[in-house]
Structure formats: C-alpha cells, structure tokens
N, C-alpha and C positions, 0 to 999 in steps of 0.2 A: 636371440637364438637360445641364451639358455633357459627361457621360459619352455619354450616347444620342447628343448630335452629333458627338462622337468616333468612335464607332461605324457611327454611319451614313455619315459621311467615309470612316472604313476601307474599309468594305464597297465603298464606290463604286467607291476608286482603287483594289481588286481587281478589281472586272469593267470598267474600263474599259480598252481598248486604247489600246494607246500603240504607236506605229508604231515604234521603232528598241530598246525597251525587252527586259525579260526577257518570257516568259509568267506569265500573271498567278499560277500555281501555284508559280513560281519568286522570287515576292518577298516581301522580308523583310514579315514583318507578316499578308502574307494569310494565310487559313484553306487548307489543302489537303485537299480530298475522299480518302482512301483507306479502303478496303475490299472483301470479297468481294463478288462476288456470286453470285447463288445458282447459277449455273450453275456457274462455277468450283467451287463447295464439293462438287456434284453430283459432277461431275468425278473429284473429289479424291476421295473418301466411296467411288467407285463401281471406283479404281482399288485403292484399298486392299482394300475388298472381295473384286476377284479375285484380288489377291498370298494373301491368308488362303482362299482360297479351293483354291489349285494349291498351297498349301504345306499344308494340314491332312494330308494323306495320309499325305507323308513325316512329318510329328512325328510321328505318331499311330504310321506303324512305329517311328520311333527309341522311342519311349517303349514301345512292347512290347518291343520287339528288348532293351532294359535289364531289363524288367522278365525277359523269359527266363532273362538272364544273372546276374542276382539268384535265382532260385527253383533254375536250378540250380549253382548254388556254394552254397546254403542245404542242399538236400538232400546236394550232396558232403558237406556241413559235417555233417548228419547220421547221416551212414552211416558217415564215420570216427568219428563221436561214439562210434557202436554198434559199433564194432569194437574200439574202445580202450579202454571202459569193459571186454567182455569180455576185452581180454587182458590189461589193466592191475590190474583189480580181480578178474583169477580167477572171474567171475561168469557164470552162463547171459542170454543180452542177447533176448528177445522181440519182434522186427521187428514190426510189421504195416502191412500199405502197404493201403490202401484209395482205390481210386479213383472210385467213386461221391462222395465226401465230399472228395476231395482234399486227403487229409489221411494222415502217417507219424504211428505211434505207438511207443515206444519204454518195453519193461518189464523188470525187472530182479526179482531174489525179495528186493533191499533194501528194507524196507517203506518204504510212499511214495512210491518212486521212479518216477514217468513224464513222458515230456516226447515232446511232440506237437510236429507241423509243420503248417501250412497252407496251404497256395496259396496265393501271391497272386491278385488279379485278374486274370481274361483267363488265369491260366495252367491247364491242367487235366492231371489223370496221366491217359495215356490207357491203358498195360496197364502189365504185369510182366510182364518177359519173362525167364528163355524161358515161354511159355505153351503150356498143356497143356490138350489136346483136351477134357478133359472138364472144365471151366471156365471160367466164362461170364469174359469179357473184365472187366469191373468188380465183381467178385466180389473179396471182400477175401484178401489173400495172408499168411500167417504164417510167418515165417523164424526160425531160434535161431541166433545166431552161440554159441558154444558156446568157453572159453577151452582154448587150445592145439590146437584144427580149424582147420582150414581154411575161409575166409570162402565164404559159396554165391555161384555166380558170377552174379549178379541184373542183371539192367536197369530202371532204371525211366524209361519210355516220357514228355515231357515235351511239351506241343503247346501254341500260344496260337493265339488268334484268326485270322491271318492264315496259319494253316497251315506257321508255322516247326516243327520238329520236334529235342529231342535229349534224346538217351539218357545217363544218368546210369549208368555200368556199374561195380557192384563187382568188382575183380580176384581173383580164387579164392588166385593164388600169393601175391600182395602184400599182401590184404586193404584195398588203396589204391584211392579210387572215383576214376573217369577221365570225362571228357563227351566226346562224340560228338554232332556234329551231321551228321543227315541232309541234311541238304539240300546240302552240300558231297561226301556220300559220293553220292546220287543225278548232283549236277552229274561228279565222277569218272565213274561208270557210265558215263555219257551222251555224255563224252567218248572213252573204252574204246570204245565200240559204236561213235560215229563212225567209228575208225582203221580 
C-alpha cells in the first residue's frame, strides 16, 4: 500500500500548479507525454511519398542508362572475341546476330565450340547495319570474319526502353569494335542546322 500512496502523491505534485515553479513536464520525477500523432506521421509518410515519387524517373534512367553501357561493352567484348579467335587461332569465326531473340552467336569448325550473348533486360538489337533492301529488319544476319581478311564493316544497332540508341560498329581497317551513341550525334545535327 505504501507504494500506491507513493504514486498517487507523484502523480498529484505533477499536475498541480505551482505559481513561481518549473512546468510540470519539466520536473524531476514526473512522467512526460511524447509522441506522434497521427497527423504528423500522415505528414511525414506523405512527404516521403512524393520525394520517391519525383525521384523514380531519374533511377529508373540511371539504371537503364548502365544497363546500355553494360550490353554494349559486352558485345564490344564479343566481336573482338570474334575477331581474335579468327586471327589468333587461323580459324573461319561464323557471326550470327539475330535480333528477334536478342541474341550473338559465335561458331567456329573447332568441334564444340559456341558461345552466345544475350541482352540484358530493357535492351534490345534493333537492325544490323548497313541493311539491305531486301531484308526484313529483324531477320537474322550471318557474317565469316575469315583469318588474314579484312573484318566486314557491321554495326549492331542497340536501343532500351527510354529510346536511348548506339551503335556498336566493327572497323573494317582495324578490326577493333568502336560505340557510337546516337543521341549525341543527333544533339550535333541539331546544333549544325541551328548555325
């Protein structure tokens, strides 16, 4: 029992006013109320909200805009594959770019030997260029790099989601692939035509 009068004492000389005193939140002993409330939390929940809200856009190109830059340094990575195996190993090297499947395949007459590429997500080939009139755009393309020829001068056309574009281009004289991104040669154009 004398804990309960303890208590009840407490509680008292908390809520009672005392004229020259602290407030009663401010004295040793008492209980102090903090907490949300639900408005605040509303508040809070509703601003975050729109921050994730006006930033999804931008991640969503930064994480394509990588995944681009990934798929082509992957195919650079492939087409010198294909050009070194043919000068290195003296061998016929059978390209085949297919753009329905979004997929390189890569043959050689070493038995066994193939090795394939595949798009990542969001990325897709959209031709082989240069492209020829009687040849449906996603129609599959078959090249020989052939040892001590000259590399065929190919592009392979590369686009994601958001309409960025560039071109993966094997160099005929070098047999070294280069990238080219459109959208930078359009932004040129477009300044040219300005002037």
């Amino acid at each position: 029992m004398p804990a309960a009068a303890f208590q009840a004492a407490r509680v008292a000389r908390c809520r009672a006013p005392d004229a020259g005193s602290k407030p009663a939140a401010a004295r040793i002993g008492c209980p102090t109320r903090r907490g949300v409330t639900l408005v605040e939390m509303l508040i809070v929940v509703s601003i975050i909200g729109l921050i994730v809200a006006v930033s999804f856009p931008a991640f969503s190109a930064g994480i394509d805009s990588v995944r681009m830059s990934s798929a082509t340094g992957m195919v650079s990575s492939f087409l010198n594959s294909a050009v070194n195996r043919a000068e290195r190993r003296q061998q016929a090297v059978e390209l085949i770019v297919t753009p329905k499947e979004n997929l390189l395949t890569m043959y050689t007459n070493e038995p066994g030997f193939e090795r394939k590429l595949r798009m990542p997500d969001g990325i897709s080939i959209q031709a082989v260029l240069p492209a020829f009139d009687d040849e449906a755009p996603d129609s599959p393309r078959q090249l020989v790099l052939l040892p001590g020829a000259t590399a065929p001068g190919i592009g392979i056309l590369l686009a994601n989601q958001h309409g960025s574009r560039r071109i993966v281009r094997l160099d005929p004289m070098t047999g070294i692939p280069r990238v080219e991104s459109l959208d930078s040669v359009s932004r040129d154009a477009a300044k040219e035509a300005a002037k």
